[in-house]
C-alpha positions as CSV (number, residue, x, y, z in Angstrom):
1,X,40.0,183.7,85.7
2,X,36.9,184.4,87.4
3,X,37.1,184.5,91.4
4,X,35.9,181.2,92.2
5,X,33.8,182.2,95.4
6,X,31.6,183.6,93.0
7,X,30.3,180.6,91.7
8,X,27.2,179.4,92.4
9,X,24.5,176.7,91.2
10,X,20.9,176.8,91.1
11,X,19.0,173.5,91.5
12,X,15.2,173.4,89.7
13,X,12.7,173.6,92.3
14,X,10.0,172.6,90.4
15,X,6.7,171.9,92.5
16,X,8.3,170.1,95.4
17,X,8.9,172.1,99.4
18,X,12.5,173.6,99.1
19,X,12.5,175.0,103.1
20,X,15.2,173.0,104.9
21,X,13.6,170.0,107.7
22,X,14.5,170.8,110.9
23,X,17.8,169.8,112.9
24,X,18.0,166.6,113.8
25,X,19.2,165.4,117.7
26,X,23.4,166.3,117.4
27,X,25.0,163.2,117.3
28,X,27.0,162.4,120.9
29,X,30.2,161.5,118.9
30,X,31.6,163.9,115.8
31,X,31.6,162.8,112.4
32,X,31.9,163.8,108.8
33,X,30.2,164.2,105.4
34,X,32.3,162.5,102.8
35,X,30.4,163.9,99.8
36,X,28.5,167.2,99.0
37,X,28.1,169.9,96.8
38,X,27.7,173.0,98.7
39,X,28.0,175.1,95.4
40,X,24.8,174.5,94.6
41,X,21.6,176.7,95.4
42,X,18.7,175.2,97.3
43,X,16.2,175.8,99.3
44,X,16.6,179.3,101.3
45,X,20.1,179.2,99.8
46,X,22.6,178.7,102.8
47,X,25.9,180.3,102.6
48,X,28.6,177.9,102.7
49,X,29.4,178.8,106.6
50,X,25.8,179.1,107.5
51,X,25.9,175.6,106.2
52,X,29.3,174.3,107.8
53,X,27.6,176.3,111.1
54,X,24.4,174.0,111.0
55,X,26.9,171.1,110.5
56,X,29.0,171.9,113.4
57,X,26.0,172.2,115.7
58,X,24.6,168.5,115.3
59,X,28.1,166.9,115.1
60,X,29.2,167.0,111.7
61,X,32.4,168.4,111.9
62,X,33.5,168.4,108.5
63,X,32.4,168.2,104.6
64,X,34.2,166.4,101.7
65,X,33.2,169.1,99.1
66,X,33.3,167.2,95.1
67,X,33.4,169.3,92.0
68,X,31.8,167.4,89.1
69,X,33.2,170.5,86.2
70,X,36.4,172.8,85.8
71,X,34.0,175.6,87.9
72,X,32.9,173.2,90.3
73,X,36.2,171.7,91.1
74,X,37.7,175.1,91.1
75,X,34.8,176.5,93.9
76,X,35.6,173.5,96.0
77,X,39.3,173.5,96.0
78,X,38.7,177.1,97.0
79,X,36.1,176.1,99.9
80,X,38.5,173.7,101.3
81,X,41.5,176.6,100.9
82,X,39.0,178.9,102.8
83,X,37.1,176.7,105.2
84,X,39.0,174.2,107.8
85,X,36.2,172.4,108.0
86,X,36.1,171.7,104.2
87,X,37.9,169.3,101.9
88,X,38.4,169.1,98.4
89,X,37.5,166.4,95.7
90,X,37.8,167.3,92.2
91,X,37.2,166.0,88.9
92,X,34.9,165.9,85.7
93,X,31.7,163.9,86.4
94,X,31.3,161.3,84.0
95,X,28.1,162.9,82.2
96,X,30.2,166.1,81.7
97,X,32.9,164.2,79.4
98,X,31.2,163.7,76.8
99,X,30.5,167.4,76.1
100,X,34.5,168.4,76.8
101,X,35.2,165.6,74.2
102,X,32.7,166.7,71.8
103,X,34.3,170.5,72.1
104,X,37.8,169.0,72.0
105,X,38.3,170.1,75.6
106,X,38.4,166.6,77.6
107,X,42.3,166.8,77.5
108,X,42.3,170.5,78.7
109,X,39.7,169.7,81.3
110,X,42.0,167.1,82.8
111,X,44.9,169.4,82.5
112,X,42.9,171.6,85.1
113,X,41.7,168.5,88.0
114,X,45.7,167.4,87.5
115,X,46.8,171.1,88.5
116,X,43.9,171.7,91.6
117,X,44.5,168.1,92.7
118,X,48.1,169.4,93.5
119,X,46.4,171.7,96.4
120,X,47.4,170.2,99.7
121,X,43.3,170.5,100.7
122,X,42.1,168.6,97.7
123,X,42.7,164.9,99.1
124,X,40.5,163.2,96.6
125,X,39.9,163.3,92.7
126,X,35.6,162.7,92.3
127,X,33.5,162.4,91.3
128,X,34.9,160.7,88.1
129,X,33.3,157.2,86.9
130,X,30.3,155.6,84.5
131,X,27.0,156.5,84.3
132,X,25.2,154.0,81.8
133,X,22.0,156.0,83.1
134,X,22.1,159.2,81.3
135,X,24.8,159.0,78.5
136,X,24.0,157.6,75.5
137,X,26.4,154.3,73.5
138,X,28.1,157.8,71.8
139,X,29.0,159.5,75.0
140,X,30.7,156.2,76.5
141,X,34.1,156.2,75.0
142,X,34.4,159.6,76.5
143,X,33.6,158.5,79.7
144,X,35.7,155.2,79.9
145,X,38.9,158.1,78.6
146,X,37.8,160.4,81.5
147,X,38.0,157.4,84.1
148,X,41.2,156.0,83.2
149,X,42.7,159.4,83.1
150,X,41.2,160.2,86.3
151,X,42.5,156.9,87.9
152,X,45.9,157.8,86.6
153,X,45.4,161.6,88.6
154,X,44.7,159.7,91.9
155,X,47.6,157.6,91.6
156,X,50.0,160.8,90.8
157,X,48.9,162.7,93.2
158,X,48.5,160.2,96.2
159,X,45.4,161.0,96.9
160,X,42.0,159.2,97.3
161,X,39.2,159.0,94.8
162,X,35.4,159.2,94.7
163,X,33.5,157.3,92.3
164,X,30.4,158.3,90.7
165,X,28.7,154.4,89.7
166,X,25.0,154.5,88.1
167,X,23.9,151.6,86.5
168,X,27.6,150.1,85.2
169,X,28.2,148.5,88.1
170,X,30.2,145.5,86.3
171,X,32.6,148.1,84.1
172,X,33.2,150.5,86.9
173,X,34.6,147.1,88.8
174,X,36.7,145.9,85.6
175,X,38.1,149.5,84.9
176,X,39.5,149.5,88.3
177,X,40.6,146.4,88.4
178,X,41.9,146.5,84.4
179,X,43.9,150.2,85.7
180,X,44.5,149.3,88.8
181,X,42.1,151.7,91.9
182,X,44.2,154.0,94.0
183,X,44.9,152.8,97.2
184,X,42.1,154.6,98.7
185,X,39.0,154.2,96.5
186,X,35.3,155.6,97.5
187,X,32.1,154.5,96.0
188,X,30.0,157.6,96.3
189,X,26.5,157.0,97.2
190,X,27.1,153.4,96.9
191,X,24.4,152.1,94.6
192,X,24.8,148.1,94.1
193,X,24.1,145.2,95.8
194,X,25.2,142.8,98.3
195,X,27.6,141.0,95.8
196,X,28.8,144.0,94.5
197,X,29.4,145.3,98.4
198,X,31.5,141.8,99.0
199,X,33.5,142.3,95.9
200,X,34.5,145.6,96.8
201,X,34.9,144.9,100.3
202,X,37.3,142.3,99.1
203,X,39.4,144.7,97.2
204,X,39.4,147.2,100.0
205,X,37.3,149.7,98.8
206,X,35.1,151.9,100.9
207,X,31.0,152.4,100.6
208,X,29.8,155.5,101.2
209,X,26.2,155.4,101.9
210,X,24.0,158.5,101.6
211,X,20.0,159.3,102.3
212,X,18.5,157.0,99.9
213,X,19.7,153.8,102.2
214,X,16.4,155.1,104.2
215,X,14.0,155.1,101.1
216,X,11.3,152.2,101.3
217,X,12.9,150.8,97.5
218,X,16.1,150.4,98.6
219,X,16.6,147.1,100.2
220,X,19.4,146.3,98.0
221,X,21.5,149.3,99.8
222,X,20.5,147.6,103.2
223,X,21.8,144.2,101.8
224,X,24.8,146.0,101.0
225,X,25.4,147.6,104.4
226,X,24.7,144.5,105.9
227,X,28.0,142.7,104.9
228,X,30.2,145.8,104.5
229,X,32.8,145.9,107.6
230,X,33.0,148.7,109.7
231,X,36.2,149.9,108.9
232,X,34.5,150.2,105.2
233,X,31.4,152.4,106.0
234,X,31.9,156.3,104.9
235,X,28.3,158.2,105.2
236,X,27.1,161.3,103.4
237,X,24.4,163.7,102.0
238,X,25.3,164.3,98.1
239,X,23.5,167.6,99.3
240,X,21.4,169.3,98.1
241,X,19.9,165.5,97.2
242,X,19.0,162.5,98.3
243,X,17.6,163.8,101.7
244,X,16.5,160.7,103.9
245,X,13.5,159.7,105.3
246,X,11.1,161.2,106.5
247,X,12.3,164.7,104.5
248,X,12.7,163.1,101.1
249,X,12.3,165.7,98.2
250,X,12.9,168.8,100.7
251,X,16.7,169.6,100.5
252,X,19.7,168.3,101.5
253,X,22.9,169.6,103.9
254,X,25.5,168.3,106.0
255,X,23.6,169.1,109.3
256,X,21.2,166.0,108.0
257,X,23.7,163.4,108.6
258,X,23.0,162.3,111.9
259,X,19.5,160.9,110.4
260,X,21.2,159.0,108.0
261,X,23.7,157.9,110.9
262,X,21.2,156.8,113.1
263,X,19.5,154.5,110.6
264,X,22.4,152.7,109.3
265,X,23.1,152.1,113.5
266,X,19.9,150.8,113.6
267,X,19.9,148.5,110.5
268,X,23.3,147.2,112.0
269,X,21.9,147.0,115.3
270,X,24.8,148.8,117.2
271,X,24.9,152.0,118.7
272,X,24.8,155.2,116.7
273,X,27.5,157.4,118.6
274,X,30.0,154.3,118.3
275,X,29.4,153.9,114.7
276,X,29.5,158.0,113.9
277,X,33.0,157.4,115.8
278,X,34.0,154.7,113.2
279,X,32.8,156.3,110.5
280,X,35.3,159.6,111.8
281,X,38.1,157.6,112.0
282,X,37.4,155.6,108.6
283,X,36.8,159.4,106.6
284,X,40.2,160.8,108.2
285,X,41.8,157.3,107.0
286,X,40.2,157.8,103.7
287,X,41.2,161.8,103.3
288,X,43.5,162.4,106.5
289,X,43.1,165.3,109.0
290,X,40.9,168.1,107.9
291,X,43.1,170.4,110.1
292,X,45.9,170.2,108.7
């Protein structure tokens, strides 16, 4: 098997500014980063501990790391092995299923998130889930297969899961609630509405809202926050995307979050080191200690 800590993504830069923005003010009370993927290349090209350093120095004490492949998954369950500051979510993203079914590998695939789930610093399967966005009618009975199964992994393992929800909002809801959602069920980079953010809220599932909350289109995201209780709110980056305003397009990293904190304080009207507190307390609920 290849060493994992080689692994490494490269993100298209295309014509856009790839040098990081500058630090924001460090946050007054620590928080966390429930969803990024430090694998991939951007920008200057941190290292993974230049990046947890950057973190570290604004407040953000820690970084829920997601794998979306078997190398991805494999690199972060190694980061979060290596790093203390890291944790692990793995799984097969649900645009990637439809290429392991259609090389007979979906079942093998699995096979691999059910084995590196079993590492005591992977405390979440994600992201898994529907993407009606970029799969074609062909590549959806793949997908729903990969969810279920993913579901099930959660459940065995006892551990939380991340879900990846573009444009299937409605099947994303009834596959949960048709399999049953793990006790501890993330949307990552929460992407509905208000009704869909009361529906979940109702079930007990958490939103995790990332840097496009600040974009000018989003007012459904605001809506969202609006009637999502406290104890509900996760925040992240998705790095190396979805940077907030005002560095949208330039890339992403955990040492951003306090931007993204501060907004959501302000939208809520409350203060942004108590919220950063409750957001702590509601990732460690979510994934437990990252020291441990």
């Amino acid at each position: 098997m290849t060493d994992p800590s080689n692994y490494v993504r490269t993100r298209e830069k295309g014509s856009r500014d790839t040098s990081y923005p500058p630090a924001p003010e460090p946050l007054g009370a620590p928080t966390y980063d429930n969803h990024a993927h430090l694998e991939i290349e951007d920008g200057v090209g941190l290292s993974l501990d230049e990046q947890l350093e950057r973190a570290d120095a604004v407040g953000v004490i820690g970084v829920v790391q997601a794998g979306g492949d078997i190398e991805s998954s494999r690199w972060s369950a190694w980061a979060a092995a290596s790093h203390p500051r890291v944790l692990a979510a793995v799984a097969i993203h649900p645009n990637e299923a439809p290429a392991y079914a259609e090389a007979g590998r979906l079942d093998e695939a699995i096979a691999v998130i059910d084995e590196l789930a079993a590492q005591p610093r992977v405390r979440a399967i994600g992201e898994t889930g529907l993407d009606f966005f970029r799969t074609g009618e062909e590549g959806l009975p793949a997908q729903f297969e990969s969810f279920e199964a993913h579901i099930a992994l959660a459940k065995k393992h006892g551990i939380a899961m991340q879900i990846h929800d573009r444009d299937a909002h409605d099947a994303v809801l009834e596959t949960l609630e048709r399999a049953g959602a793990p006790d501890r069920t993330v949307f990552h980079c929460f992407s509905g509405d208000e009704a869909m953010a009361r529906v979940a809220a109702d079930r007990g599932y958490y939103l995790s809202f990332a840097g496009n909350v600040t974009f000018k289109n989003a007012q459904n995201l605001r809506d969202a926050l609006a009637v999502t209780p406290r104890e509900r709110i996760l925040v992240e980056t998705d790095a190396p995307f979805l940077t907030p305003t005002p560095h949208r397009g330039r890339p992403n990293a955990p040492y951003l979050i306090p931007v993204t904190v501060r907004f959501l304080a302000a939208e809520l009207g409350v203060d942004a080191d108590e919220l950063a507190a409750q957001i702590a307390a509601n990732t460690r609920e979510v994934y437990g200690a990252f020291e441990d």
